[in-house]
C-alpha positions as CSV (number, residue, x, y, z in Angstrom):
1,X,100.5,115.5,116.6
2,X,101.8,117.0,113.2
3,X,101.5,115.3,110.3
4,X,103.7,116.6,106.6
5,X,101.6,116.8,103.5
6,X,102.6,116.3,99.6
7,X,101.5,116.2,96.6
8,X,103.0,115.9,92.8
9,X,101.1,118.3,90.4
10,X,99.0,115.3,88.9
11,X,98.2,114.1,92.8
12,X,96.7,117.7,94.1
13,X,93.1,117.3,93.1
14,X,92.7,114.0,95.5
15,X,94.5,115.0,98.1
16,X,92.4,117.9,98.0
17,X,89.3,115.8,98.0
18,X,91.0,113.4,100.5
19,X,91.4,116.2,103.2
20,X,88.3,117.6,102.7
21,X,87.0,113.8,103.7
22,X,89.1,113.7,106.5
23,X,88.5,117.7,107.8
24,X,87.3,117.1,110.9
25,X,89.5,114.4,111.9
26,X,92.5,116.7,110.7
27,X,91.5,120.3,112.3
28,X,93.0,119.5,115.3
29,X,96.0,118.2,114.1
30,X,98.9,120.2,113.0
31,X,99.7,120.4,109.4
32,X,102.9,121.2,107.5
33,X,103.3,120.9,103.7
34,X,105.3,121.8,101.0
35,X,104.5,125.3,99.2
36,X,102.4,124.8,96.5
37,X,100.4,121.9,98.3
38,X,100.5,124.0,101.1
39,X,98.4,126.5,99.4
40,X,95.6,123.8,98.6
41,X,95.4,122.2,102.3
42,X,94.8,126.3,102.9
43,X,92.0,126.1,100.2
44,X,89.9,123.3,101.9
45,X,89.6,125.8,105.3
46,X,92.4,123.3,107.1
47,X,95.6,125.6,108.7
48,X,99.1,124.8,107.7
49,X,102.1,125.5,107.9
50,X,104.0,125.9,104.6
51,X,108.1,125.2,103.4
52,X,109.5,125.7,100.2
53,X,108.0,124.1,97.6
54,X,109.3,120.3,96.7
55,X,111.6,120.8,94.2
56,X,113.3,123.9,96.0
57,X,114.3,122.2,99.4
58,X,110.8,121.0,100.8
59,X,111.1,117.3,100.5
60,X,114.3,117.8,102.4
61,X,112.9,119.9,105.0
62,X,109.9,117.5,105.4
63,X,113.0,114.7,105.6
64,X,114.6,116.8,107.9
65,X,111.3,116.9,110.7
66,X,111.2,113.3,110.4
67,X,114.9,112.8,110.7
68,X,114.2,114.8,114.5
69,X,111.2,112.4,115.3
70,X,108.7,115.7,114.6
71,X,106.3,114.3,112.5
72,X,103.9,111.2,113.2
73,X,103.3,110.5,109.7
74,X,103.6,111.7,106.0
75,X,100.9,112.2,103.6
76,X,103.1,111.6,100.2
77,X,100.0,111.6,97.4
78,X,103.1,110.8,94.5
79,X,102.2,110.7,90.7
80,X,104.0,107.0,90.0
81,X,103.7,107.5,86.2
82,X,105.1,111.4,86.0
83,X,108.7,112.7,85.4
84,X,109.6,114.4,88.5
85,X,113.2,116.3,87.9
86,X,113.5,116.1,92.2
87,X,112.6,112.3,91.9
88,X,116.0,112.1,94.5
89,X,114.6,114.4,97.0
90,X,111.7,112.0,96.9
91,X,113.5,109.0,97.6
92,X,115.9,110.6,100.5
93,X,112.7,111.9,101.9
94,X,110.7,107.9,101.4
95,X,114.6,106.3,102.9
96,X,114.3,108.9,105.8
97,X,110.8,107.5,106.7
98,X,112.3,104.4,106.6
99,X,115.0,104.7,108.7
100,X,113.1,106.5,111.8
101,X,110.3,104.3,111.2
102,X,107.8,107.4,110.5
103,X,104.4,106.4,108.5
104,X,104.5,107.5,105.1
105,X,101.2,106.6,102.9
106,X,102.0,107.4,98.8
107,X,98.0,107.1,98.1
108,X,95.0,107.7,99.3
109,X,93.8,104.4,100.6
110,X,96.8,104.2,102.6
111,X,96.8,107.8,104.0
112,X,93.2,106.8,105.0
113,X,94.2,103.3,107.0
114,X,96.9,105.9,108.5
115,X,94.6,108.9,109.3
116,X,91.8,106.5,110.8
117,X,94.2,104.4,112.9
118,X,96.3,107.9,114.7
119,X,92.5,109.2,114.9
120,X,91.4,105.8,116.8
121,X,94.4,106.3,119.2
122,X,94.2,109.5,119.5
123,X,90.6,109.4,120.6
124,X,91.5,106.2,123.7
């Protein structure tokens, strides 16, 4: 199971606290993120693997593992009210999801319902 992770500036501090919740349901699991969040999933103890950062090609490579059916979900923590000079990388990489029907949550309380459902199957 592999599972992308990403967060906006503004987002990192609850997904931090969101996958320090959710550690021992996600140690197992493999992890990729984009460069900067990357480097905060590393702070909470979890192992990832890290891209480029978002605005440099990340989203796109995130898009581009879901495009080849290689990610089960994606953890997208976005900051709605935020300027976000990439803002079409984010919406390839939310149309992408769409299209290969992969998971994406864009807050916590979704990433949660996500991460304890895959954790429930995962577990049968």
């Amino acid at each position: 199971m592999k599972i992308a992770i990403i967060a906006h500036d503004g987002k990192k501090p609850e997904m931090v606290s969101f996958l320090n919740k959710n550690k021992d349901k996600l140690k197992e699991i493999s992890l990729v993120a984009t460069g900067t969040t990357g480097k905060y999933v590393e702070n909470t103890g979890l192992s990832v693997e890290k891209l480029l950062s978002g605005p440099i090609g990340g989203d796109a490579q995130i898009a581009a593992l879901s495009a080849e059916k290689k990610l089960e979900m994606v953890l997208f923590f976005r900051d709605p009210l935020g300027k976000h000079p990439h803002e079409p990388d984010v919406q390839m990489l939310m149309r992408i999801c769409d299209v290969h029907n992969i998971p994406i949550a864009t807050n916590p309380a979704t990433a949660q319902l996500l991460i304890d459902a895959f954790w429930r199957k995962q577990m049968k």
